[in-house]
PDB file with SEQRES, HELIX, SHEET and CRYST1 records, atoms N, CA, C and O in Angstrom:
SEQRES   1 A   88  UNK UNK UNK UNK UNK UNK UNK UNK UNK UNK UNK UNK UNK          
SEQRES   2 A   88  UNK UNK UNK UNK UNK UNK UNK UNK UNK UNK UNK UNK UNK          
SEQRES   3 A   88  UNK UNK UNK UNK UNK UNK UNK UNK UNK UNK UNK UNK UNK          
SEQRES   4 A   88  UNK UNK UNK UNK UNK UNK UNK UNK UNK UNK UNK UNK UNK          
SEQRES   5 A   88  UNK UNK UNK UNK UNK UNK UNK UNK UNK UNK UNK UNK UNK          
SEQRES   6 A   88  UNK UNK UNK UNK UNK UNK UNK UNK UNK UNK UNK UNK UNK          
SEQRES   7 A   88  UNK UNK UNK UNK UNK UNK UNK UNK UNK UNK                      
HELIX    1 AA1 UNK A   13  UNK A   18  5                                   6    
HELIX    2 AA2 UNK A   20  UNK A   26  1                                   7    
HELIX    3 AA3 UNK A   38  UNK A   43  1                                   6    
HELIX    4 AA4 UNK A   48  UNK A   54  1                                   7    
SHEET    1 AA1 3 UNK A  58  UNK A  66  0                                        
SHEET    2 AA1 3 UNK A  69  UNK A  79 -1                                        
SHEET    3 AA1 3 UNK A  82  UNK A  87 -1                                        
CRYST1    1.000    1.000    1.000  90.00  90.00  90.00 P 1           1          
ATOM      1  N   UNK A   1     127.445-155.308  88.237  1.00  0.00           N  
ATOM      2  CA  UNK A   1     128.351-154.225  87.904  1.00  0.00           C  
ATOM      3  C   UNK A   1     129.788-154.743  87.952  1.00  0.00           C  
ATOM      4  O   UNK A   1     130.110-155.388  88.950  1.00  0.00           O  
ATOM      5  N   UNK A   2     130.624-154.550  87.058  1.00  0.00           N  
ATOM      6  CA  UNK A   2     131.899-155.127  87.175  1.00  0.00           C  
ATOM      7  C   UNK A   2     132.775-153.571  87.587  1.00  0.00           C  
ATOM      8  O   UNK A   2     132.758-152.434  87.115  1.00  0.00           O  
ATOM      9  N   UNK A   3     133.392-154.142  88.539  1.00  0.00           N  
ATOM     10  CA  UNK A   3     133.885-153.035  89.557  1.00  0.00           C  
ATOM     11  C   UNK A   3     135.581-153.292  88.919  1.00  0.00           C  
ATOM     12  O   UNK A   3     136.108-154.398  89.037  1.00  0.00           O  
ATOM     13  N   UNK A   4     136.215-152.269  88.337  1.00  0.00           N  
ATOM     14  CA  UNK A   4     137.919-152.077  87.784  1.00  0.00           C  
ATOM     15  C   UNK A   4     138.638-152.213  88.998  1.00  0.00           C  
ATOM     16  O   UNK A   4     138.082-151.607  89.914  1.00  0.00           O  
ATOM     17  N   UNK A   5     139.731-152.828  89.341  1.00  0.00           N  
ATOM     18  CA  UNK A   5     140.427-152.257  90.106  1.00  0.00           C  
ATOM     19  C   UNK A   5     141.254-151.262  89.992  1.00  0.00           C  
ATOM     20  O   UNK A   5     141.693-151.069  88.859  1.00  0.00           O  
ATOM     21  N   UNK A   6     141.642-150.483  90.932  1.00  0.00           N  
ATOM     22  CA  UNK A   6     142.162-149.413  91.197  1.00  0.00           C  
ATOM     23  C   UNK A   6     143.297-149.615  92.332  1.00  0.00           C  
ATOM     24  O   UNK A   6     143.104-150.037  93.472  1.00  0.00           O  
ATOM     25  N   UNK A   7     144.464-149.235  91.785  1.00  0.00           N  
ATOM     26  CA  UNK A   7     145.613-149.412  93.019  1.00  0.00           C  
ATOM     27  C   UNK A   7     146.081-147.789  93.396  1.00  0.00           C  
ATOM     28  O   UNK A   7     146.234-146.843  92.624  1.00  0.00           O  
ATOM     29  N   UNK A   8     146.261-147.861  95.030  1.00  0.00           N  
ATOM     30  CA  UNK A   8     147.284-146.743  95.266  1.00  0.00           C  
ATOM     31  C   UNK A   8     148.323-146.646  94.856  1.00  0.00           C  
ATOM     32  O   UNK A   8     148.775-147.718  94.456  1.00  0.00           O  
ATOM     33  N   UNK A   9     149.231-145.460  94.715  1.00  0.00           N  
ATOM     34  CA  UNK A   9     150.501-145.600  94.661  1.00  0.00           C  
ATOM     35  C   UNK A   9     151.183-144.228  94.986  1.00  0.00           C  
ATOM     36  O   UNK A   9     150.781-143.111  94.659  1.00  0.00           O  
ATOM     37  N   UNK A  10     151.859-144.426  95.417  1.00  0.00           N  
ATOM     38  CA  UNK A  10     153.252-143.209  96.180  1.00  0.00           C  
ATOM     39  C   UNK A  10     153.844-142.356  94.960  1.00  0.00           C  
ATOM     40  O   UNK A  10     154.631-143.022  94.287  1.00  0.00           O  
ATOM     41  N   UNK A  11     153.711-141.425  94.642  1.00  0.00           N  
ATOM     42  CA  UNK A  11     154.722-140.539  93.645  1.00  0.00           C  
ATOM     43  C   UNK A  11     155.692-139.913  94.663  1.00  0.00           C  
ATOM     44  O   UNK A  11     155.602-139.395  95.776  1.00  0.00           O  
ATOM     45  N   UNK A  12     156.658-140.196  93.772  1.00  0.00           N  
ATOM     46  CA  UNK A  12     157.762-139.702  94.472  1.00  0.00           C  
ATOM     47  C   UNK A  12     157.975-138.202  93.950  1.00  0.00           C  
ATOM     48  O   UNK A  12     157.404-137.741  92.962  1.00  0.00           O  
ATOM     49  N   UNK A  13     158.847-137.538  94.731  1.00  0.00           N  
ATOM     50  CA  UNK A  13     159.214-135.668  94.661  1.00  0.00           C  
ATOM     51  C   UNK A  13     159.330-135.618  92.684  1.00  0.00           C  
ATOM     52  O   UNK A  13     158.795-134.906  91.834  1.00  0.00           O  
ATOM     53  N   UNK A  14     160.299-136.759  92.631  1.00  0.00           N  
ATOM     54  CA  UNK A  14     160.965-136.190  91.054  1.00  0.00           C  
ATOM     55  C   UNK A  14     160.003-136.423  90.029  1.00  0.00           C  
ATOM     56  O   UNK A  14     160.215-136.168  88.844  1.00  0.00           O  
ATOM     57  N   UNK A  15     158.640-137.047  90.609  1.00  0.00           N  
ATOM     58  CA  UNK A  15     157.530-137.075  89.676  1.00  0.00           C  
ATOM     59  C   UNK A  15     156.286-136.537  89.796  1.00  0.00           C  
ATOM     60  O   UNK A  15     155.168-136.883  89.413  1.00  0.00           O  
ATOM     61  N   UNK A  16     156.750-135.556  90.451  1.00  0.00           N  
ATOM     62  CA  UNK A  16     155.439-134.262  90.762  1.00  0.00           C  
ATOM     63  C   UNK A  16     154.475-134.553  89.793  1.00  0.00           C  
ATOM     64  O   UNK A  16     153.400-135.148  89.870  1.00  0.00           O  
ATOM     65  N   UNK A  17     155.203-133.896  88.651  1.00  0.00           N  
ATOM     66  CA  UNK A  17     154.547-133.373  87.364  1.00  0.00           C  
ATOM     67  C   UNK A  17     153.842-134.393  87.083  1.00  0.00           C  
ATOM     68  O   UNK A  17     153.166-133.982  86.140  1.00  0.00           O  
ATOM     69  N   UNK A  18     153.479-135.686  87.312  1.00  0.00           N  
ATOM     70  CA  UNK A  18     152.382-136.530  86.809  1.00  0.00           C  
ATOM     71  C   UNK A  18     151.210-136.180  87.552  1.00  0.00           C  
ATOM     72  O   UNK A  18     150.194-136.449  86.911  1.00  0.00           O  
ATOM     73  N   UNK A  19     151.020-135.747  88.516  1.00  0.00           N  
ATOM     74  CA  UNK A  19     150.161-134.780  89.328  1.00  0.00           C  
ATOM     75  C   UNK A  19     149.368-133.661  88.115  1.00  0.00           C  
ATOM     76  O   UNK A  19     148.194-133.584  87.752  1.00  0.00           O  
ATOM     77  N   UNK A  20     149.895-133.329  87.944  1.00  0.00           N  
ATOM     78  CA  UNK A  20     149.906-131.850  86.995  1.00  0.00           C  
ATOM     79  C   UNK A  20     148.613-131.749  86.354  1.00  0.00           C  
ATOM     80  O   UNK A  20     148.001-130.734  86.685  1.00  0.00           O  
ATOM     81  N   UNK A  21     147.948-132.595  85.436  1.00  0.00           N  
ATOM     82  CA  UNK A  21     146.972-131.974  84.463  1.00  0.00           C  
ATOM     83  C   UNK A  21     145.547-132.531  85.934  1.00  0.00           C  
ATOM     84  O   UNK A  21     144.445-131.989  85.855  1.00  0.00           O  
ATOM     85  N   UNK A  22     145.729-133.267  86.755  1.00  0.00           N  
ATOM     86  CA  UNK A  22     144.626-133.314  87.744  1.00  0.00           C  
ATOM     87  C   UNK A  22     144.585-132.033  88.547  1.00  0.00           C  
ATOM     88  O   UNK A  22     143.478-131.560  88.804  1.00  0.00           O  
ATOM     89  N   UNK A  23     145.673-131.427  88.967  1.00  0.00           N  
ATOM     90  CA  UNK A  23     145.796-130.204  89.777  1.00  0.00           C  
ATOM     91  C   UNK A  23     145.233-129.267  88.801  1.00  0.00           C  
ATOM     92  O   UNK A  23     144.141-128.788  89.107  1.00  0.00           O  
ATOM     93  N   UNK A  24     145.695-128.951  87.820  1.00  0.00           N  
ATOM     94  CA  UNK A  24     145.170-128.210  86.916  1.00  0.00           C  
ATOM     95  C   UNK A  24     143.451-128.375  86.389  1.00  0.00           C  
ATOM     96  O   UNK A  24     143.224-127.483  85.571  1.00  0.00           O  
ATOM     97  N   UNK A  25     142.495-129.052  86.577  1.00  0.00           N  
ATOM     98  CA  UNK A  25     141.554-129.652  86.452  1.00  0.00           C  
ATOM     99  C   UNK A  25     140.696-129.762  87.848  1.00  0.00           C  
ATOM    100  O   UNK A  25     139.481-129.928  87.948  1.00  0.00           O  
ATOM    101  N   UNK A  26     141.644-129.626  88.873  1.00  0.00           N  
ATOM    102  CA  UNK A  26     141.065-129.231  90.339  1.00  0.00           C  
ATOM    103  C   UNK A  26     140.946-127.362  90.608  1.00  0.00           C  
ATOM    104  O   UNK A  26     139.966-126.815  91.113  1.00  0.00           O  
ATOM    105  N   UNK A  27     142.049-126.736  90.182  1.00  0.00           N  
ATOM    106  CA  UNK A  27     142.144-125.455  90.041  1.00  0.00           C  
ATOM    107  C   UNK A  27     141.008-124.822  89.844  1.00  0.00           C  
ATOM    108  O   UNK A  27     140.430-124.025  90.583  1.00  0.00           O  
ATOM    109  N   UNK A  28     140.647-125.326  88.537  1.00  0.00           N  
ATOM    110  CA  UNK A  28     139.267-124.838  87.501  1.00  0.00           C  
ATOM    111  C   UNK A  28     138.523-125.273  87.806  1.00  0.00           C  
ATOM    112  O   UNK A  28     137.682-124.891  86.992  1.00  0.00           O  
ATOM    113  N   UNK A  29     137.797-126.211  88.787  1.00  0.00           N  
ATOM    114  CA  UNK A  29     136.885-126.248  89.516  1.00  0.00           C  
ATOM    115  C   UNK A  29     136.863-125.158  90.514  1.00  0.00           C  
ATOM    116  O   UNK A  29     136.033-124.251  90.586  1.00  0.00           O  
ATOM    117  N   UNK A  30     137.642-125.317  91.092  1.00  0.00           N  
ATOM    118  CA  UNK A  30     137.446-124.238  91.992  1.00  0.00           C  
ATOM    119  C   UNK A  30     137.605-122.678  91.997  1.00  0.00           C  
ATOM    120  O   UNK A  30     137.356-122.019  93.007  1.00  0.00           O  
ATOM    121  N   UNK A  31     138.112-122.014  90.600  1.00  0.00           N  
ATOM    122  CA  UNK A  31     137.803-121.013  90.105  1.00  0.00           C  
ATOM    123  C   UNK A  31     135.782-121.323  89.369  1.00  0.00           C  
ATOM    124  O   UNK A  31     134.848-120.529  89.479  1.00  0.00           O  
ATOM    125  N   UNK A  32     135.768-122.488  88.807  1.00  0.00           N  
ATOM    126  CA  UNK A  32     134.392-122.324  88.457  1.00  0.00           C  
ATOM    127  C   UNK A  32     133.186-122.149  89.207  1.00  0.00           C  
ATOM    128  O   UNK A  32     132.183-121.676  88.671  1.00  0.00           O  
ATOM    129  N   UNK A  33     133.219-122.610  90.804  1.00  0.00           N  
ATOM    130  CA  UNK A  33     132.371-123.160  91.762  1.00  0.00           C  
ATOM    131  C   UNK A  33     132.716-121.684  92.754  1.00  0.00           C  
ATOM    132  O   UNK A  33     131.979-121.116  93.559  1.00  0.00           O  
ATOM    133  N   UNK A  34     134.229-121.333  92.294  1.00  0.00           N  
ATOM    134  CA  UNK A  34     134.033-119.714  93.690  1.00  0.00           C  
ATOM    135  C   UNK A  34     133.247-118.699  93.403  1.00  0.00           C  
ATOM    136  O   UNK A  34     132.736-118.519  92.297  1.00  0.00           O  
ATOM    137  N   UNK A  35     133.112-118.005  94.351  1.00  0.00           N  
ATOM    138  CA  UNK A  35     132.373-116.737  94.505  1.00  0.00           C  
ATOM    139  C   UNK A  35     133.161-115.673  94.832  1.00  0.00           C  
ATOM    140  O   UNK A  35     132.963-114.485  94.576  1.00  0.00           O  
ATOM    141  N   UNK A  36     134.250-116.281  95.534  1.00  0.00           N  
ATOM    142  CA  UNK A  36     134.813-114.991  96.472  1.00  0.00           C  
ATOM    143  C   UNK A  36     136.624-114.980  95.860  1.00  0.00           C  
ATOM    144  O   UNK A  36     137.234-113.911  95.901  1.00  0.00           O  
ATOM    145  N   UNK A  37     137.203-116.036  95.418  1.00  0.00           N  
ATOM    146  CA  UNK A  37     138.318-116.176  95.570  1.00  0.00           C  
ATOM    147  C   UNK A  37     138.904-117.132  93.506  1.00  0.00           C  
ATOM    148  O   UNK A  37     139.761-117.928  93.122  1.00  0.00           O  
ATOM    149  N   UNK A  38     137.656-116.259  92.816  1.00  0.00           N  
ATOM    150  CA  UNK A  38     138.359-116.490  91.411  1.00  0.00           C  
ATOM    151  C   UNK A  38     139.761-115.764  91.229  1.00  0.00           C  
ATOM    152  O   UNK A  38     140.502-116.391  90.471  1.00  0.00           O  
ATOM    153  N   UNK A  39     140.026-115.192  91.480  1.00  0.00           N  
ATOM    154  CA  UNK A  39     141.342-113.947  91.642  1.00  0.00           C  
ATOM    155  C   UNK A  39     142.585-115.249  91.285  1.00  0.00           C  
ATOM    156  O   UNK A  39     143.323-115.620  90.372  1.00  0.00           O  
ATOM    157  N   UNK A  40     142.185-115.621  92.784  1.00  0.00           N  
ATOM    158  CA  UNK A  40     143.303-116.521  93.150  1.00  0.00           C  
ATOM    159  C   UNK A  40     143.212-117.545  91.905  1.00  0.00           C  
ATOM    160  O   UNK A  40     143.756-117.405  90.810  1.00  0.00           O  
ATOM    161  N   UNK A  41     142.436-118.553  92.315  1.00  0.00           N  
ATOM    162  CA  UNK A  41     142.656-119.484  91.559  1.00  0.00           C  
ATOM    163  C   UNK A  41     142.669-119.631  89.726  1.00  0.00           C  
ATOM    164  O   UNK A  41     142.863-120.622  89.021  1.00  0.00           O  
ATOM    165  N   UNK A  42     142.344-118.035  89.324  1.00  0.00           N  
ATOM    166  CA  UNK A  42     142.693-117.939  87.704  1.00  0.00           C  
ATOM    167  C   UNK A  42     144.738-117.334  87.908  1.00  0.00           C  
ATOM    168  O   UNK A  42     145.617-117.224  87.053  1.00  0.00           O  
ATOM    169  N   UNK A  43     144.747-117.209  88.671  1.00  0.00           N  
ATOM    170  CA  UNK A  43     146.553-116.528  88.456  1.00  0.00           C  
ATOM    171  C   UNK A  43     147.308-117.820  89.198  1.00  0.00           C  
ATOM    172  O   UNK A  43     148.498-118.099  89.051  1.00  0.00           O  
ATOM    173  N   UNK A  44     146.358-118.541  90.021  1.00  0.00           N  
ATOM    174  CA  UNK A  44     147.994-120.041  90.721  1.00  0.00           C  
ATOM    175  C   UNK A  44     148.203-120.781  89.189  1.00  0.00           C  
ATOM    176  O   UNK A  44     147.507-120.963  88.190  1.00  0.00           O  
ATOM    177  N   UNK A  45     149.155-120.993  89.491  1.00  0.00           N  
ATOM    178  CA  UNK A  45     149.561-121.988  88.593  1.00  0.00           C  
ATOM    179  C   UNK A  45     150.608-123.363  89.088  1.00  0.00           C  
ATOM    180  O   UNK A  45     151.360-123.141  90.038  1.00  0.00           O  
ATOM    181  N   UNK A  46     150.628-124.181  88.709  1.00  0.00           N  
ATOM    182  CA  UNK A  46     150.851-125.483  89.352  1.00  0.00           C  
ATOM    183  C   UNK A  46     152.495-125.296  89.334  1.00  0.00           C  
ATOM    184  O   UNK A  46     152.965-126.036  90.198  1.00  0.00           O  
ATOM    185  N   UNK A  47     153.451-124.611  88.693  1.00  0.00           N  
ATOM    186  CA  UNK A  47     154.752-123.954  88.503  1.00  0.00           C  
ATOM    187  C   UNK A  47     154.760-123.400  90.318  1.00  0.00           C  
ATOM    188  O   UNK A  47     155.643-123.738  91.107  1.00  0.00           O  
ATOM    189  N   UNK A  48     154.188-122.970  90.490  1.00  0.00           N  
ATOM    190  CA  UNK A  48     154.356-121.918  91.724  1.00  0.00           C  
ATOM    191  C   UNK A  48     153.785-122.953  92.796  1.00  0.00           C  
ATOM    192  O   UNK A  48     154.455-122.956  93.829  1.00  0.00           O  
ATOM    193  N   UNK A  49     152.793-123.758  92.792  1.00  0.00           N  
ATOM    194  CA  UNK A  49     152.591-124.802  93.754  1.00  0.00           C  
ATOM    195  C   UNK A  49     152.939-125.820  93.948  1.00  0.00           C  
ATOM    196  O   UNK A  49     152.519-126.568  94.830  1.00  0.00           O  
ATOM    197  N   UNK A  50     154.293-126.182  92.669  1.00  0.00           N  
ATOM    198  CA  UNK A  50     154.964-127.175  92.832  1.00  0.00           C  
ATOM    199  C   UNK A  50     156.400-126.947  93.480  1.00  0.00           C  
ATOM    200  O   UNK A  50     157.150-127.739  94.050  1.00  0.00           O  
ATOM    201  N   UNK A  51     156.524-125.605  93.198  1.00  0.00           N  
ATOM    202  CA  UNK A  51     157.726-125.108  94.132  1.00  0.00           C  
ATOM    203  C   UNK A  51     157.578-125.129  95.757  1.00  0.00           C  
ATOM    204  O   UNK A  51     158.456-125.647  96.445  1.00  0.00           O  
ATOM    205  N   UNK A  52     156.443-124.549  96.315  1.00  0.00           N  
ATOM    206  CA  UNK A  52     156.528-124.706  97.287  1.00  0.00           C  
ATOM    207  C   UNK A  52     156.448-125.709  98.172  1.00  0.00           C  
ATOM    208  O   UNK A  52     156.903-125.704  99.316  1.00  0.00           O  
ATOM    209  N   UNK A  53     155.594-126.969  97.378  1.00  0.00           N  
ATOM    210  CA  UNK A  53     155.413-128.529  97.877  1.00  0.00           C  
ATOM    211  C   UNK A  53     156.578-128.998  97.992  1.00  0.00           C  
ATOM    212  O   UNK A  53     156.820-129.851  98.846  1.00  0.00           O  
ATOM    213  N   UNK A  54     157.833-128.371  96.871  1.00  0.00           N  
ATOM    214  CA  UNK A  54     159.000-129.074  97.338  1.00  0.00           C  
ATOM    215  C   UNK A  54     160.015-128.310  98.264  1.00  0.00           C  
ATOM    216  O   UNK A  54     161.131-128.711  98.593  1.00  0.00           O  
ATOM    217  N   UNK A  55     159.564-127.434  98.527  1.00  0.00           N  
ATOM    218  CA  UNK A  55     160.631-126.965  99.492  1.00  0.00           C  
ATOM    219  C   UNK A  55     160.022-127.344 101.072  1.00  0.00           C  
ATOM    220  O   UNK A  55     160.710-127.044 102.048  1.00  0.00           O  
ATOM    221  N   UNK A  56     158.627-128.053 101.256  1.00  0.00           N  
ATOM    222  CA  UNK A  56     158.944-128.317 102.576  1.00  0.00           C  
ATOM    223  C   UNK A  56     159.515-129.750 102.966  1.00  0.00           C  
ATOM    224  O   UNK A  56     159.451-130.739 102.236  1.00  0.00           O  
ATOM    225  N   UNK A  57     160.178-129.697 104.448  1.00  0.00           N  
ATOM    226  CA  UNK A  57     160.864-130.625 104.845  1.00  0.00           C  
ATOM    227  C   UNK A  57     160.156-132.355 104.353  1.00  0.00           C  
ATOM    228  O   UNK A  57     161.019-133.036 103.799  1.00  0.00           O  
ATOM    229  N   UNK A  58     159.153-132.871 104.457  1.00  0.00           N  
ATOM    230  CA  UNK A  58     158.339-133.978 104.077  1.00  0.00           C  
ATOM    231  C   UNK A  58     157.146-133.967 103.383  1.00  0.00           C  
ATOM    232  O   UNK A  58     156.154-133.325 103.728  1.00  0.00           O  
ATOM    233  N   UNK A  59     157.235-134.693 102.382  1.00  0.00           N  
ATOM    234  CA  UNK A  59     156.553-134.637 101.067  1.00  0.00           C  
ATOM    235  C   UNK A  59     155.928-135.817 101.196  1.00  0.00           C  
ATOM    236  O   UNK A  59     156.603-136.640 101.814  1.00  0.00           O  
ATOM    237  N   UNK A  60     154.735-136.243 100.783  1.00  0.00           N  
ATOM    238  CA  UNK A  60     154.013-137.779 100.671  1.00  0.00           C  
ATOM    239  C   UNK A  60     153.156-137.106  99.297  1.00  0.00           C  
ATOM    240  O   UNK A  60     152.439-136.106  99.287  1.00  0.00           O  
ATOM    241  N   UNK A  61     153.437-137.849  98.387  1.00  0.00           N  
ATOM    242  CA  UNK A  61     152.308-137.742  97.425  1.00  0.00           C  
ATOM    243  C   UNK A  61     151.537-138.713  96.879  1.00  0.00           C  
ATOM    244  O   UNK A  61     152.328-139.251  96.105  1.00  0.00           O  
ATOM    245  N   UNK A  62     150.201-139.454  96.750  1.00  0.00           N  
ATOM    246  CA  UNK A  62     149.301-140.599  96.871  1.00  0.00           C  
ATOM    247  C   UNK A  62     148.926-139.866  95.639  1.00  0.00           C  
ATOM    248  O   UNK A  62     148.870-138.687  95.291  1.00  0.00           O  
ATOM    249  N   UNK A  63     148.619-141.383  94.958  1.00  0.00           N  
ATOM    250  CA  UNK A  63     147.130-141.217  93.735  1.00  0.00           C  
ATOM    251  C   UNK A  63     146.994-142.316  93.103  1.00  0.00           C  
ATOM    252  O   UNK A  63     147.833-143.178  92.842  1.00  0.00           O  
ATOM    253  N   UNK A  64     145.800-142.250  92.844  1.00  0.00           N  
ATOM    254  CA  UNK A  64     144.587-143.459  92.288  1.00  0.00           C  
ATOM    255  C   UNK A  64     145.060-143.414  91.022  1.00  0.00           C  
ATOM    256  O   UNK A  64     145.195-142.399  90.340  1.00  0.00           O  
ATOM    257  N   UNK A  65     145.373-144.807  90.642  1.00  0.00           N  
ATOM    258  CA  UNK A  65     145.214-144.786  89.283  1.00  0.00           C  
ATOM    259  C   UNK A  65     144.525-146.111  88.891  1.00  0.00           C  
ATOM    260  O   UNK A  65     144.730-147.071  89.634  1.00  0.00           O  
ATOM    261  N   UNK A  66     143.747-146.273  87.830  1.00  0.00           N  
ATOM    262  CA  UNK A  66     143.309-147.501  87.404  1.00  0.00           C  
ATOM    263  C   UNK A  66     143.425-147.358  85.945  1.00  0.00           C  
ATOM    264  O   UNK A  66     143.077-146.459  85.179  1.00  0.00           O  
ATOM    265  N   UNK A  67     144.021-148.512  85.767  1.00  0.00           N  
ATOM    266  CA  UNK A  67     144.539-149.213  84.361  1.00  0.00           C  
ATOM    267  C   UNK A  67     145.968-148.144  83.991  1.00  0.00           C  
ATOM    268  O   UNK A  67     147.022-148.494  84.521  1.00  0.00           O  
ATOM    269  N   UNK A  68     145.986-147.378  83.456  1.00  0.00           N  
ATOM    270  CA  UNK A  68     147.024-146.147  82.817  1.00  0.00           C  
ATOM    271  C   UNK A  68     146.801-144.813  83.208  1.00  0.00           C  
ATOM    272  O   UNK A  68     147.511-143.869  82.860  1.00  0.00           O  
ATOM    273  N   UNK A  69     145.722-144.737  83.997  1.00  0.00           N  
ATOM    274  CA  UNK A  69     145.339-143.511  84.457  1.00  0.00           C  
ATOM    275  C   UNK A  69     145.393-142.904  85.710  1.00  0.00           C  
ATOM    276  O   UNK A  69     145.029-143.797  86.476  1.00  0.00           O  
ATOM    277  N   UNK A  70     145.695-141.660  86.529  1.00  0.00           N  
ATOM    278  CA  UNK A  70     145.264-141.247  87.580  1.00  0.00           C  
ATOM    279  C   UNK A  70     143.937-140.743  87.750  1.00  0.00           C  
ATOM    280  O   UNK A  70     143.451-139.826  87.089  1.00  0.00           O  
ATOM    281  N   UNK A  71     143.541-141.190  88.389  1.00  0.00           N  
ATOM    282  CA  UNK A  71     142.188-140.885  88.483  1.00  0.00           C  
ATOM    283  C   UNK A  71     141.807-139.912  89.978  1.00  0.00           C  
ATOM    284  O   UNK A  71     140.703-139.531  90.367  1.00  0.00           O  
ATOM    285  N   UNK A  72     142.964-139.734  90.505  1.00  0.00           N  
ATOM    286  CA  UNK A  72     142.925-138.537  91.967  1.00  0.00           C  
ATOM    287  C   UNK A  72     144.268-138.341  92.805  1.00  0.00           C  
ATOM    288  O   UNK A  72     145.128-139.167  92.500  1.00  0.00           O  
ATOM    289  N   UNK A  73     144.529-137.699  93.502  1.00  0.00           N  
ATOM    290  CA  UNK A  73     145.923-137.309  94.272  1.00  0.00           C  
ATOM    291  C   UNK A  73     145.843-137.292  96.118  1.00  0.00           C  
ATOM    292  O   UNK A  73     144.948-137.714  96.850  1.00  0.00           O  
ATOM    293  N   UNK A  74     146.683-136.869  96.341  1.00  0.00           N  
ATOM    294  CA  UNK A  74     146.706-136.491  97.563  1.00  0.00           C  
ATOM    295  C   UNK A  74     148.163-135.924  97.980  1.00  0.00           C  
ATOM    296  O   UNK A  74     149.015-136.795  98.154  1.00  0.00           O  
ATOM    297  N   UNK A  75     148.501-134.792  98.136  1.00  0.00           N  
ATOM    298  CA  UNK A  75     149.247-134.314  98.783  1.00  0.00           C  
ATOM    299  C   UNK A  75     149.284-133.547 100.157  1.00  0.00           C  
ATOM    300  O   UNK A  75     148.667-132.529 100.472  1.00  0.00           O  
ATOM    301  N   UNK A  76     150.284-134.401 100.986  1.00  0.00           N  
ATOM    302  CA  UNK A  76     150.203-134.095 102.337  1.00  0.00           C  
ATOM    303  C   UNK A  76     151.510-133.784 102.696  1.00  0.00           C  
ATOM    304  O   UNK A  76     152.263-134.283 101.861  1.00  0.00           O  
ATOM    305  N   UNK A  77     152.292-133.019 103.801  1.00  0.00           N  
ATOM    306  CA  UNK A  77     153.327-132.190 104.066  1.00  0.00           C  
ATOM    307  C   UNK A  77     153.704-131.958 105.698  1.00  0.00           C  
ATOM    308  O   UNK A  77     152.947-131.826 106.659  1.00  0.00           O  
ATOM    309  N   UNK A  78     154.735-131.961 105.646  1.00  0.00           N  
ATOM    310  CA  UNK A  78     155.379-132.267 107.089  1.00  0.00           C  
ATOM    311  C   UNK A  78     156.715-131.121 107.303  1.00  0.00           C  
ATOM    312  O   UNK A  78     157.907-131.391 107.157  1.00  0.00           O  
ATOM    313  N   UNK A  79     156.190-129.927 107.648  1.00  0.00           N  
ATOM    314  CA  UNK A  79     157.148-128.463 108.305  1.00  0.00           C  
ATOM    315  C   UNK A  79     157.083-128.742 110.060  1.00  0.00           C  
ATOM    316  O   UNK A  79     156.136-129.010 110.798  1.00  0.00           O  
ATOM    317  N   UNK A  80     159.157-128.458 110.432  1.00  0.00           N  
ATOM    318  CA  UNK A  80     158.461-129.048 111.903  1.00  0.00           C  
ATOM    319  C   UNK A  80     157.514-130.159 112.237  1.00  0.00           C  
ATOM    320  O   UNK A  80     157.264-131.187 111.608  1.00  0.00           O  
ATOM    321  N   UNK A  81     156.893-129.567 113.748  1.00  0.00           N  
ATOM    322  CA  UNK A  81     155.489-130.303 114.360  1.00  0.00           C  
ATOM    323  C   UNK A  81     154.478-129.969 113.388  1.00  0.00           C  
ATOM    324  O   UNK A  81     153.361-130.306 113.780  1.00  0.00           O  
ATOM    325  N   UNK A  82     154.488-129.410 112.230  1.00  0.00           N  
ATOM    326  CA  UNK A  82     152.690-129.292 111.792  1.00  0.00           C  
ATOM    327  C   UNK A  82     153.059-130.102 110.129  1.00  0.00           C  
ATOM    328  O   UNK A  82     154.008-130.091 109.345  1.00  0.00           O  
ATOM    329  N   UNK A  83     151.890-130.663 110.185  1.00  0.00           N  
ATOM    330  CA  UNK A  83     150.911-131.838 109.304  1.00  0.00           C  
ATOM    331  C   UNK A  83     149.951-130.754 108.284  1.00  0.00           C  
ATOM    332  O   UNK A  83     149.355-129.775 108.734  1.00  0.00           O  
ATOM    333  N   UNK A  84     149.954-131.145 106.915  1.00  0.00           N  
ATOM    334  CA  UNK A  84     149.153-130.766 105.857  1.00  0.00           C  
ATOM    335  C   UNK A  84     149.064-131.358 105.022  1.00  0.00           C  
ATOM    336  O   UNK A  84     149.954-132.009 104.476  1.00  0.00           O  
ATOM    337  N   UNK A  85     147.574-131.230 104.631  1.00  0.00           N  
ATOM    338  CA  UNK A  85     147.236-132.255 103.792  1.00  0.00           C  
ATOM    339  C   UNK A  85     147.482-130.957 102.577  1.00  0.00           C  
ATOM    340  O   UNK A  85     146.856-130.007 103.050  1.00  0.00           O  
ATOM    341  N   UNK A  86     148.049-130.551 101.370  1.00  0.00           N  
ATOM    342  CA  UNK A  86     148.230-129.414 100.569  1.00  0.00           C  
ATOM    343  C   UNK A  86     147.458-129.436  99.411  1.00  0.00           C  
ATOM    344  O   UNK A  86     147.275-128.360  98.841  1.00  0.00           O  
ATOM    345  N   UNK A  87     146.840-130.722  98.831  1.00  0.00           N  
ATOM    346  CA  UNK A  87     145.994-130.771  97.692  1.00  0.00           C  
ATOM    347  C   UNK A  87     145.336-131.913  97.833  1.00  0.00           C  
ATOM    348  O   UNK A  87     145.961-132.932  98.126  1.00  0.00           O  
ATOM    349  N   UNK A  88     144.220-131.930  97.682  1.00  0.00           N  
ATOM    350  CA  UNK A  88     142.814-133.250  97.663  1.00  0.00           C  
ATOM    351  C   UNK A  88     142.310-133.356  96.701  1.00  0.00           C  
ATOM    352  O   UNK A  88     141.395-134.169  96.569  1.00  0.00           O  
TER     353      UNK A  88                                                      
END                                                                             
């Protein structure tokens, strides 16, 4: 099996939006897979969850990409003493 490499890399605040069509693609999973909480996830929109990712005090944003692509994210968040991981 020839295995691609894949590197991490740090997005910074002013490049949220490369995030964007994976969040959007995570959303709709999870409107497709809920039972209880389609409500929510057909009305968020990544406009309204990108606002609030940036208004807290520490921002880290991670994602996989291999070759030209992202292939996953990670956003994690730092208010005060408390730690969040905000999107997987």
């Amino acid at each position: 099996m020839n295995r691609q490499e894949m590197d991490i890399l740090e997005i910074s605040k002013e490049s949220i939006n490369e995030i964007e069509p994976l969040w959007e693609e995570l959303n709709y999973l999870h409107y497709e897979k809920s039972s209880y909480f389609k409500d929510h996830f057909s009305s968020s929109t990544f406009k309204e969850r990108r606002k609030k990712m940036l208004e807290t005090e520490k921002l880290l944003i991670l994602a996989v990409k291999k070759e030209d692509e992202l292939m996953g994210f990670c956003v994690a968040s730092v208010n005060g003493k408390i730690g969040e991981i905000d999107s997987l």
